[in-house]
N, C-alpha and C positions, 0 to 999 in steps of 0.2 A: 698862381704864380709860383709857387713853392713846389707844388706836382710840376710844373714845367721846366723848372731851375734841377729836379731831384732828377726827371726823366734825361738831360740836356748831358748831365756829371756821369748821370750813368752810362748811356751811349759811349762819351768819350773815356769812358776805363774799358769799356771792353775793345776799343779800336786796341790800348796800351796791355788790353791780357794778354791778346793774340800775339804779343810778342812773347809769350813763354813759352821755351821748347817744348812741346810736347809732341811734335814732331822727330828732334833731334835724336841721333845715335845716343846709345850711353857712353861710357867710358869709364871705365877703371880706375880709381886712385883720384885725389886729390890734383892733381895737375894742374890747378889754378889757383894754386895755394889760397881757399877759400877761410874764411871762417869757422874752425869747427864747434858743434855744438853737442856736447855727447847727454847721454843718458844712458841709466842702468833698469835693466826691465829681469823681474825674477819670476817663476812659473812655477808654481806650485800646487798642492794639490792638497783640500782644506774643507771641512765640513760647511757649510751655505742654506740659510733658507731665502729660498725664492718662490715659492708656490704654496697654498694650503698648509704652510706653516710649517712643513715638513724638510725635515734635515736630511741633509745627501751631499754628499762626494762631488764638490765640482773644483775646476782649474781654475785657480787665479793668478792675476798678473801683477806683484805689485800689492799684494790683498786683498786685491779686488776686484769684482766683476762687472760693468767690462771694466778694461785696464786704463792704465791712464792715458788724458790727452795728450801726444806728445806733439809741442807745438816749435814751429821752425818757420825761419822766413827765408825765403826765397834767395839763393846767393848765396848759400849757407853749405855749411859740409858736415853731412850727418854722419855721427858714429854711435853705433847703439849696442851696447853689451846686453845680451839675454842668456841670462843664468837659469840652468834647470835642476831642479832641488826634485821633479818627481823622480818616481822609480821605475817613466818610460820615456824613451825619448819624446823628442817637441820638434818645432820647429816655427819662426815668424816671417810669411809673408806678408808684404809692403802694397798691400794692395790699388791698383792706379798709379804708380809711381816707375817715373823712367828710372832704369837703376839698371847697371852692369847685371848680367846674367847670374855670376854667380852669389850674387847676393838675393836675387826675386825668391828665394824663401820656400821654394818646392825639393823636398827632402827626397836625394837618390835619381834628381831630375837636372837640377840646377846647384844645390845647394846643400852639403854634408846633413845632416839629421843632428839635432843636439842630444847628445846621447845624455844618460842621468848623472846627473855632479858635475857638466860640464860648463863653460860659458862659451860663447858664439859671438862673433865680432862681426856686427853686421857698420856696411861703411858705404857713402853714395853722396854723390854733388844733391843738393836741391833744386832741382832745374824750374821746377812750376810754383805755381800757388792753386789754393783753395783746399777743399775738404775730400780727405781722402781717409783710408783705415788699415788696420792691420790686423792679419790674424792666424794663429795653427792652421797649417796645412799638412799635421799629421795625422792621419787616419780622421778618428769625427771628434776631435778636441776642441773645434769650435764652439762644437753644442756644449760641449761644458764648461763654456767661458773663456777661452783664451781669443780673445778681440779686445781690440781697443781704437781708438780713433786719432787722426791723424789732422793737425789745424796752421795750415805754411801758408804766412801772411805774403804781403806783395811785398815789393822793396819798397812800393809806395802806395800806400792806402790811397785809394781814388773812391770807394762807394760810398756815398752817405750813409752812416748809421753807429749810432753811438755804443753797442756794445755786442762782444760774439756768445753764443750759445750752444755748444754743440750735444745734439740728443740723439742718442745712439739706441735705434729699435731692435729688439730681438726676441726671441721668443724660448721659452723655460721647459725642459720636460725633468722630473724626478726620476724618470727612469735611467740607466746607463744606455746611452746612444747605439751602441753595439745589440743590446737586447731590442731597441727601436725598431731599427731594421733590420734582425731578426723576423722580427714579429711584422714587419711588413714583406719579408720574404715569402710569407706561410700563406700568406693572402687573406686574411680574414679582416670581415666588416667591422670589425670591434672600436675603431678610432671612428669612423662616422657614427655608427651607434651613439657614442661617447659624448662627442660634441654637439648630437642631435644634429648631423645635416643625414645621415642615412636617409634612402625615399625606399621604403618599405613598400609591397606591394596594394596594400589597402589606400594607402595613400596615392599613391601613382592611378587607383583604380579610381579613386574619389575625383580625382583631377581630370576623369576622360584621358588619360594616358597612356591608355593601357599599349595601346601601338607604338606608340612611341618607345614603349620599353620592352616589346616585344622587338620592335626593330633593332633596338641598342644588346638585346642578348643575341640575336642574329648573329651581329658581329662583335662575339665573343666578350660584352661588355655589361657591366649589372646599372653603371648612370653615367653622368656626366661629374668626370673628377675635379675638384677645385683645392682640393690643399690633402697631404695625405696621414697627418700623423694627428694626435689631440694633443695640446698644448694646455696644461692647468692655469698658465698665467702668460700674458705677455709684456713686454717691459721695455719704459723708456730712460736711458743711463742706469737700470740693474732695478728699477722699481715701479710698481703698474700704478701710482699716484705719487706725482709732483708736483711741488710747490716753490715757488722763485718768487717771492714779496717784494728781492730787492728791486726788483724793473719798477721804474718809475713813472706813472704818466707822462705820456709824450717822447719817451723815449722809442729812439728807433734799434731795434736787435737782429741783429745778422741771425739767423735760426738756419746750424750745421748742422741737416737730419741725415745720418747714415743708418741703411736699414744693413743691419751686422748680422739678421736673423738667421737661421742655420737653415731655415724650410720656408720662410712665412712672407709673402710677399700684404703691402696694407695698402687701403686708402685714409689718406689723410686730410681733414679738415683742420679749419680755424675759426676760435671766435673774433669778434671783434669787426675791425676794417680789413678789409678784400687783403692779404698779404701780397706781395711783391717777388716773383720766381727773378733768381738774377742768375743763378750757376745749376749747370746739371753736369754729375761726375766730375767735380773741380775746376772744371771748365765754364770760364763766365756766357752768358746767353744772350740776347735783345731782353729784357726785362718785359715782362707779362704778368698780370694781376688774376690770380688764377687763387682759387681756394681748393674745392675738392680734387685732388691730384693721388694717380697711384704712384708707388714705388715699389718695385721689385726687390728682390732678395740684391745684394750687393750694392744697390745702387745709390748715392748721395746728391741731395737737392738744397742746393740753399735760398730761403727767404727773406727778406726783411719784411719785419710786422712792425706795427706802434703801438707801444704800450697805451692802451684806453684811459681814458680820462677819471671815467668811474667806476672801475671797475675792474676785473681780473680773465684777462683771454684764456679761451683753453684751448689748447693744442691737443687731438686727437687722432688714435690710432685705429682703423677695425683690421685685425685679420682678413684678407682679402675673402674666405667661405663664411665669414660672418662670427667665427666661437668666440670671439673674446677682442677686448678693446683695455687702451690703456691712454688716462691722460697728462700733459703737463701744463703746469697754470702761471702765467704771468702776469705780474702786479699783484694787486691787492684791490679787496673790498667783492663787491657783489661778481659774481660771475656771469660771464659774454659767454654761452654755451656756442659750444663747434657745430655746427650741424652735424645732426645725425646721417649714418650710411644706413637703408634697409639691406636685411640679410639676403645675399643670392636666391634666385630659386632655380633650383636644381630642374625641378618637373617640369618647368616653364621651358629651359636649356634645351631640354631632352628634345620635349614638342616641337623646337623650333629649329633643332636639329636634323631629326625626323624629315620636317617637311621641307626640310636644304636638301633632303635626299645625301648625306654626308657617308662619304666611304671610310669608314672608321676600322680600328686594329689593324695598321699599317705593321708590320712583323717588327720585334725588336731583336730576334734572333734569324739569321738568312742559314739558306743550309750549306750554303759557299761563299762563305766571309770572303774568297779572294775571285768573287769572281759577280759583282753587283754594279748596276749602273739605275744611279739615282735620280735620270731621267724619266723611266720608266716607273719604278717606285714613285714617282711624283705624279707620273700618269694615271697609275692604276688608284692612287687613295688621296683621301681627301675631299673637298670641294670641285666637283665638274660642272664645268660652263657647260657643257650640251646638256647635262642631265638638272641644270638646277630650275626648277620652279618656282614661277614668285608668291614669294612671302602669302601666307593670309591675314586677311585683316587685321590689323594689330599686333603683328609679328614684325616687328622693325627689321631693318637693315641700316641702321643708321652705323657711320663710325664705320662699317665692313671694307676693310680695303680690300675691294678686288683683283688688286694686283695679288693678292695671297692665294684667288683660287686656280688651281690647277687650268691647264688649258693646252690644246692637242699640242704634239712637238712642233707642227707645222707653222700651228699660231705663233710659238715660243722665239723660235727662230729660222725663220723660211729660211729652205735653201740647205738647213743643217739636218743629216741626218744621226738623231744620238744613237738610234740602234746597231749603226756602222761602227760608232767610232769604239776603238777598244779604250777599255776605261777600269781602272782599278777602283779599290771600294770608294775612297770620297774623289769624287769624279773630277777632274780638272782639264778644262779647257784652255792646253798651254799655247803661249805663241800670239794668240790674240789680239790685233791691234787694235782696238774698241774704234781710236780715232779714225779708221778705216771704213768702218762701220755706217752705213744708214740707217738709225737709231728711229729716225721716222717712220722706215719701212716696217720696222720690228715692233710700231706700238709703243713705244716707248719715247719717254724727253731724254733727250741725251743724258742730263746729268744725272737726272732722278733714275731713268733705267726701270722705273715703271711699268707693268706689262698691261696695264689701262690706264686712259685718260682721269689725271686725278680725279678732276670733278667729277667724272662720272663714279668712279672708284672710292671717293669717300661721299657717298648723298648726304645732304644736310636732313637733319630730323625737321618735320614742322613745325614744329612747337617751335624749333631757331629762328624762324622764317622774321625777319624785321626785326631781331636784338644785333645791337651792336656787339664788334669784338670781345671788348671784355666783359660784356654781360652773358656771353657765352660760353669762353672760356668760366669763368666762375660761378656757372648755376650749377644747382643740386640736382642729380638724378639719382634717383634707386637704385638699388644694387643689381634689381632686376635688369631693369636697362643698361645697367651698367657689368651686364656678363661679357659671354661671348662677343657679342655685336657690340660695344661699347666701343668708347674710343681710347683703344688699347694701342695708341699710337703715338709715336711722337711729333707731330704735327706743329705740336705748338712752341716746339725747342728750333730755335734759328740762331744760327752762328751770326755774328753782329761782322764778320768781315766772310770774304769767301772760302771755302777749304776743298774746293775740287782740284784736282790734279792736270799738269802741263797734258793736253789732248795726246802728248806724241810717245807718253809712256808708254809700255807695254801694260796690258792688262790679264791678266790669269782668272778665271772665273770657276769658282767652285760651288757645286750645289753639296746642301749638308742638310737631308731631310729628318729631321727629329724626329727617334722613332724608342716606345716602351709597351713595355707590357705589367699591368698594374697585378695580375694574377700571381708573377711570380717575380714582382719588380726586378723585370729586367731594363736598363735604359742603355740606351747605344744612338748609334748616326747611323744614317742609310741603312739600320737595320745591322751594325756592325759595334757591339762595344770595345770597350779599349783592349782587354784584352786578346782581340782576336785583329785587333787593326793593323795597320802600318802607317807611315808619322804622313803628313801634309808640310810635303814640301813647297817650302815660299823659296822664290825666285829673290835676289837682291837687286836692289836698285830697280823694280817693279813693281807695280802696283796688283795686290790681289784684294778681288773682289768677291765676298763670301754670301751666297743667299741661302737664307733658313728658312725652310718650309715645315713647317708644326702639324707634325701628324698626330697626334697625342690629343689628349682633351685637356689637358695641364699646361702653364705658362711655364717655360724657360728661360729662365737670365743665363747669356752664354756671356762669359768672360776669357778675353784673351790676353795674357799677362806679356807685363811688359811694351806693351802696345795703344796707342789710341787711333779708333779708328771715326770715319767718318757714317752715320748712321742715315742712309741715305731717306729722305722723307719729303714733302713736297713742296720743304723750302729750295730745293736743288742746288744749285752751286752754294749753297746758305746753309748744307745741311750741320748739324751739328755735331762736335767728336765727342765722343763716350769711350769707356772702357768697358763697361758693361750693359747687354742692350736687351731687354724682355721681349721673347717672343710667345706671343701669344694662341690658341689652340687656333689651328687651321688654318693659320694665315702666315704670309711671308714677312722677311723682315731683311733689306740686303746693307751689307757693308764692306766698306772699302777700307784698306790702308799701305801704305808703302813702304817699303821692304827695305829697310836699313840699319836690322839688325845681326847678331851673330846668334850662333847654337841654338838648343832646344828651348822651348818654350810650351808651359800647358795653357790647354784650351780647352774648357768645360763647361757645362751646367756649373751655378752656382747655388743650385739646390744642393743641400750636402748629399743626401742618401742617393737622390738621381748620379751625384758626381762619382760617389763611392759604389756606384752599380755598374758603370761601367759606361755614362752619357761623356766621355771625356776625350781626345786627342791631343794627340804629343806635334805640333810644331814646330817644323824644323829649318834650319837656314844652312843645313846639310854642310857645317861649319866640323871643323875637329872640333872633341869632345874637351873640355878642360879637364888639364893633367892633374889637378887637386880632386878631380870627381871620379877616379879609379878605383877607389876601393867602394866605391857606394853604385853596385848594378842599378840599372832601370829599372830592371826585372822588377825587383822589388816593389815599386810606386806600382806600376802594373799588375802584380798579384794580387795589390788587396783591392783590386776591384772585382776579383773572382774568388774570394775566399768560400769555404764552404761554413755553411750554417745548420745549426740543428734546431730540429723540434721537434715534438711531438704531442700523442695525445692520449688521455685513459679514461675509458669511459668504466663506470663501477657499476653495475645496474642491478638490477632482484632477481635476472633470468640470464646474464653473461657479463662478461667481462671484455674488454677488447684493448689492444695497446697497438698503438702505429704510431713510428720513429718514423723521423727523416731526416735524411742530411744532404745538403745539393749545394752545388756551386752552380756556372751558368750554363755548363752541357753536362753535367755528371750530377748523376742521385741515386743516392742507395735509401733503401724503403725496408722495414718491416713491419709486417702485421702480423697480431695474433689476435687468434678469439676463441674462446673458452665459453661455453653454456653448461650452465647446473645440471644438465639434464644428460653430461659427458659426452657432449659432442666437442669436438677442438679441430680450429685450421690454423695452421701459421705459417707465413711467407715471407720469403728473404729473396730481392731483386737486386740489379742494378740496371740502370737506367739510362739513357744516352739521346741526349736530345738534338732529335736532327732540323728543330726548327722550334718557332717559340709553342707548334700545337701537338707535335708528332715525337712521340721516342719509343723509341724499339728500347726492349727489355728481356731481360732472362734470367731465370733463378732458381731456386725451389720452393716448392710446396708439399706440404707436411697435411694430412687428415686423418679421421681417422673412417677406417672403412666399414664398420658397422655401426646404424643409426641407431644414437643412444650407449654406448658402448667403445670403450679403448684399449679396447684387446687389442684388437690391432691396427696399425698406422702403416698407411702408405703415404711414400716417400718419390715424387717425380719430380724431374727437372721442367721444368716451363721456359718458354720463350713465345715474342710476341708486340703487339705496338699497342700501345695507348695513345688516343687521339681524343685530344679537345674538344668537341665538337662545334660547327654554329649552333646556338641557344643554350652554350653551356656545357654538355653533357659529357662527363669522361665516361668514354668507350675505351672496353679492352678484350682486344682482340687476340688471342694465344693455342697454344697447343702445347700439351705436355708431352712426356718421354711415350708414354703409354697413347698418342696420338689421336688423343681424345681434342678436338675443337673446342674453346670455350667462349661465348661472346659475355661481357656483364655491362648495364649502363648503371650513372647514377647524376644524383642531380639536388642539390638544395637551392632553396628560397627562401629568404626573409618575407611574409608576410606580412608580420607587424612589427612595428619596434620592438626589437629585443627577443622577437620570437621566430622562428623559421622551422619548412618543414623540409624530410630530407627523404629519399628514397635509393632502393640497389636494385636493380634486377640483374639475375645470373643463372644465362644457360649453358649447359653442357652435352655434350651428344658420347656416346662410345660407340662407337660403329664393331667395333672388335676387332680391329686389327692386330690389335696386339696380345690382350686378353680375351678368351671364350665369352661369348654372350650365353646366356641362358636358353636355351633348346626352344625355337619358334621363334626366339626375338632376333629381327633386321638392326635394330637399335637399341642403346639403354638411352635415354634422358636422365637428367639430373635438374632439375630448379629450385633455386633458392630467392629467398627475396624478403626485404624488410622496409619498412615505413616508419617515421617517429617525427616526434617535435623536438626541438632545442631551446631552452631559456634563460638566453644570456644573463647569468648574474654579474657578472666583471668583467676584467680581462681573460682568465685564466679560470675560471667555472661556470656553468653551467650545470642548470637541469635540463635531463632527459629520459625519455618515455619514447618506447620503440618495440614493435612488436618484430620478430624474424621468425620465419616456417621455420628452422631448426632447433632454437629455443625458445619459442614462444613469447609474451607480454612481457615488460617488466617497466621499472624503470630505477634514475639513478642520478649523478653526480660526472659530471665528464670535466677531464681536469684538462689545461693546455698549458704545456708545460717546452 
């Protein structure tokens, strides 16, 4: 009777959510002469340990990390001073929250930058309720703590439950964020190494894998990617073990979980009794009794659990690749352990990949940004219906929504041809009367916009076969099962009233194919990152309809500020509104929302380093610019997603020496190599670089040798030009010609083997035909060949041993530093 009374109260609150604007315009100023509620937030920059005990440099708000709750009720009028005491600028956005432009918190976009010693006067109506957050949106200040959480009650409490909670997930690195991705620019395996998910070849061999990974380096890929950085601790409210004695038996707790993580999307379990899902992104839901649940990077879920009678629930985190978990404990006395998640398996992924026949390295660089249509792109990669094969025995398809795999234009939309239509890089289909439309004809339910029949689109697993609802939603699956094919869906999120739009709108349709390259993390749309885009224009008083197609092997949370849109899934006119919505590897994800805002707006990856690589768009309502945001260019917010980075490396060995620099932004790289043998031989080379796609860049520079073997009498000095190319299965080829019109071809190629161990190889030919210089009396040709072989043995980040024999210098070996 009490489950019927609890389920009865909660229905009727969300009929009474749905009257919170989260549809409505913003508006400027206080013009309702509201309530105001202020608070003062200060940003600072303060020694912290958060990981291995180890002290480091992080941003606090307030003293603390994360920063405070800052809690408001609905009807209210927020004014918030942020004072910045570091010695670089800051910046807070209000993340999920309707709020006038120039206050949403993106610095040089919408919103001045708080330069040092300044204060900032952020002001806005409270138009909603539930659990929202806030956080730096300058450069990667997140990751060192500047978030905090966000708790705006109803004007009238309607859920049953006696106390709130809010636990704010994120995850720690010691390093400075800036060296992070760095060191993810350079490409090296060192972060899988690290948290042990690397799948080394011995391993992949053990597993009968071997094809499968021979397939995935085909297309230019070493596995299947699930999270990209190692993380030494992860942390709920700033600590990876928590304790809450005060909940009482019997009591019921609103549980505010906002994942604030900077990279790290988790699965969450509970112990105790089955918890109760009432809100997803601040926005109340039909209530669902669901345990194991993901949440993405940005994304906030609220629960009510009951505190246990005898004992103490745990609330748990895993890292979504499995590194590292963190829990918090309610009540007291013996502990209700959370189920366990098992750790991903990579090799399994790869296999089952493989035999989808999966069109993987979708370009994250085009070699004509202004000149792309992401129909074709969606054609060409990906999952294809004609080419896919069924599954082998105990290779699931469970959870696969097939409206995510690729399918001919013809299927997509008879009658349309996209290769006619002219289309600039993210493609829009303006004009559109959807309500016009035979939605039947097209495959699709009108509201859902589904490009397969759900049923058929999502198969139930058989193990489902005869459990009721909630014993489905709430059972335990492996992590295995719970990869790619899992139910990475939102399915089970249903808006408690309708939120489809009047049939007679106009609809705008935009495809936005998710597209990176993990070698040289580039991240962009349709093969286009920000820096090289142009804005997506929203139409006012229209509704635009955005599908995400995930070319990537990585999950994306795309977040659009300022905005809730509706996440179309196969409750259909029911679906639910989000602000931020995870798309997951290879599959689609579409949503809608209606166009009744002003100016720019960002719209990104919520992944930080993907946002800061360049996975982001600027949203426009092609409104004048506000006259207070003149002295702060765009430019700026768009550069630093093309800054350039350096690295290098030094290898010290007992028969040479070798140093190679680099420095690259996302189409320019300057390079030099030197190399030195005891035995006075020396080459050194100085390029530059110019990338005409994410595999291809022509180059030109000089090159230094010296011309007698064994000997540095003398040095010759020729200018080179020429392309280095990517290869499939890996292989940098470089193809060139010097001043002296000598042809040179060289490949090279490493492999991890074993954990921690990899081998690596060069070969390098050269021809003199003499064209330019005398050949030797009888000779058509001179040759030249060089070539070397070694192992590498990661000891850390930044050293290694190595052992390598080269025909110039011979055996040796040494210490290679990465610096």
């Amino acid at each position: 009777m009490k489950k019927y009374i609890f389920l009865v109260l909660t229905m009727c609150s969300m009929m009474i959510s749905y009257g919170q604007r989260h549809m409505e315009k913003s508006v400027e100023g206080n013009i309702n002469n509201l309530p105001v509620h202020e608070y003062n937030l200060t940003i600072d920059q303060e020694k912290v340990i958060k990981a291995e005990g180890k002290e480091v440099m992080g941003m606090t708000i307030n003293g603390g990390i994360p920063g405070p709750t800052l809690e408001f009720t609905e009807g209210e009028y927020a004014v918030i001073y942020v004072e910045n005491k570091m010695d670089v600028e800051t910046s807070i956005h209000w993340h999920g929250m309707i709020l006038p432009n120039f206050f949403d918190g993106v610095p040089y976009l919408t919103t001045p930058p708080i330069k040092p010693g300044e204060t900032f006067k952020y002001e806005f109506e409270i138009k909603q309720h539930g659990t929202y957050w806030y956080h730096s949106h300058t450069m990667l200040q997140e990751q060192s703590g500047v978030y905090g959480s966000l708790l705006i009650h109803p004007k009238e409490k309607v859920l049953e439950y006696d106390q709130d909670l809010v636990l704010v997930l994120s995850d720690w690195t010691n390093e400075k964020p800036k060296d992070v991705l760095r060191f993810l620019k350079r490409g090296t395996e060192w972060y899988n190494i690290k948290k042990g998910t690397a799948t080394p070849l011995n391993q992949v061999i053990k597993r009968g894998a071997f094809g499968a990974q021979v397939d995935f380096w085909r297309q230019r890929m070493e596995g299947a990617d699930i999270a990209d950085i190692y993380y030494p601790a992860f942390l709920i409210n700033g600590e990876e073990k928590l304790e809450y004695p005060e909940f009482q038996p019997g009591e019921k707790v609103r549980l505010r979980i906002i994942d604030g993580a900077a990279s790290t999307s988790f699965w969450m379990t509970f112990g105790g009794d089955m918890p109760t899902l009432v809100s997803a992104d601040g926005v109340d839901v039909v209530p669902i009794k669901r345990n194991k649940t993901f949440i993405a990077v940005a994304e906030t879920y609220d629960f009510i659990v009951t505190i246990p009678e005898d004992g103490k629930m745990e609330f748990k985190i895993m890292a979504q690749d499995g590194s590292g978990t963190a829990s918090a404990f309610l009540g007291s006395g013996r502990v209700l352990p959370a189920p366990d998640v098992a750790r991903p398996d990579k090799i399994a992924m790869m296999q089952k990949m493989a035999k989808m026949k999966m069109k993987m390295g979708a370009p994250a660089l085009k070699f004509n940004p202004k000149n792309v249509d992401p129909y074709e792109m969606k054609e060409k990669w990906g999952m294809q219906m004609d080419e896919m094969n069924p599954p082998a025995e105990g290779v699931g398809m469970e959870g696969m929504d097939h409206g995510g795999m690729n399918m001919k234009k013809e299927e997509n939309m008879p009658g349309m041809d996209h290769s006619k239509m002219d289309m600039k890089q993210d493609s829009v289909m303006t004009k559109m009367d959807h309500s016009k439309m035979d939605h039947n004809q097209m495959g699709m339910k009108k509201d859902t916009m589904k490009m397969a029949d759900s049923k058929k689109g999502n198969m139930q697993m058989d193990k489902m076969k005869g459990m009721n609802q909630d014993e489905m939603h709430g059972m335990d699956l492996s992590a295995g099962e719970a990869g790619m094919f899992s139910q990475y869906n939102y399915d089970y999120l249903r808006s408690p009233e309708k939120t489809n739009y009047d049939k007679d709108i106009p609809v705008t349709d935009i495809l936005l194919n998710l597209t990176g390259n993990m070698s040289r993390y580039v991240w962009s749309l349709n093969g286009v990152p920000l820096s090289e885009s142009d804005k997506i224009k929203i139409k006012g008083d229209e509704v635009t309809r955005i599908t995400f197609n995930n070319l990537t092997m990585m999950h994306h949370p795309m977040h659009l500020h300022g905005h809730f849109f509706r996440v179309i899934n196969e409750n259909g006119e029911y679906s639910p509104l989000k602000h931020t919505v995870n798309v997951p590897p290879m599959q689609e994800v579409t949503i809608e929302f209606y166009g009744n805002e002003y100016g720019d707006w960002f719209f990104h990856c919520h992944i930080l380093y993907h946002m800061d690589a360049g996975m982001a768009r600027i949203v426009s309502y092609d409104t004048k610019r506000d006259e207070r945001m003149k002295r702060y260019p765009v430019s700026k917010l768009v550069k630093e997603t093309n800054k350039f980075y350096t690295w290098g490396m030094l290898d010290a060995a007992s028969h040479m020496t070798e140093l190679n620099v680099v420095s690259s932004n996302i189409r320019n790289q300057f390079t030099a190599l030197a190399e030195y043998g005891w035995n006075q031989n020396i080459e050194a080379e100085f390029s530059y670089e110019y990338y005409l796609n994410d595999w291809v860049r022509l180059f030109g520079g000089v090159n230094v040798e010296n011309e007698m073997e064994d000997s540095m009498e003398e040095l010759s000095t020729t200018a080179i030009g020429g392309i280095r190319y990517f290869t499939p299965y890996m292989f940098a080829l470089d193809v060139r010609l010097d001043s002296k019109l000598r042809p040179q071809v060289s490949l090279a190629r490493e492999i991890m083997i074993f954990p921690k161990l990899a081998i690596f190889g060069t070969y390098e030919f050269q021809a003199d035909f003499g064209w330019v210089d005398e050949l030797p009396e009888g000779e058509d040709f001179v040759k030249e060949e060089t070539w070397s072989a070694g192992l590498e043995y990661f000891l850390g980040k930044n050293f290694s041993l190595m052992g390598s024999y080269d025909n110039r210098f011979g055996a040796g070996g040494g210490l290679s530093l990465r610096f």
